[in-house]
C-alpha positions, 0 to 999 in steps of 0.5 A, a space after each residue: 195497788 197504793 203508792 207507799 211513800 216514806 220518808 227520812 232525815 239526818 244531821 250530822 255534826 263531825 269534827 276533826 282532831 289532829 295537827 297531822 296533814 299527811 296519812 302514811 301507807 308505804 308513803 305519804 300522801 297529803 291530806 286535804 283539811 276537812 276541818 269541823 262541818 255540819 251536814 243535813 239531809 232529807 228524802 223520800 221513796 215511793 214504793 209505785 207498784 211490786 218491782 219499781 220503787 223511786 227515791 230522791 234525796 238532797 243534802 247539805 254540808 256547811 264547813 264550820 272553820 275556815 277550812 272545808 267544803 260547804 255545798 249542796 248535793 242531790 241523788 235520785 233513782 229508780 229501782 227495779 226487783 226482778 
């Protein structure tokens, strides 16, 4: 059997609206600022034989505003069809 290999990509542009820093359910809780972010990702699958299949994927978030998180993530894994 060949290996099968695919492949993807995404951005994502978000952006927050609102003044309110708390979200209520029968209290209130504090919200952390996410503020507005750009975010990218690519991966690839490899489909190695019937059962066993391999993925990876790497993103990354950029804030946009003072407020926010800017970083770098990474997934991988192996799956397995019984």
């Amino acid at each position: 059997m060949d290996v099968l290999y695919s492949f993807h990509g995404k951005v994502n542009a978000t952006k927050t609206f609102g003044e309110d820093q708390t979200i209520h359910i029968d209290k209130d809780y504090k919200l952390d600022p996410m503020g507005s972010f750009l975010e990218g990702e690519l991966g690839i699958s490899a489909q190695l034989s019937p059962d066993i299949s391999l993925h990876g994927d790497v993103n990354y978030q950029q804030k946009l505003q003072k407020t926010g998180i800017s970083g770098a993530s990474f997934s991988a894994g192996i799956r397995y069809q019984f």
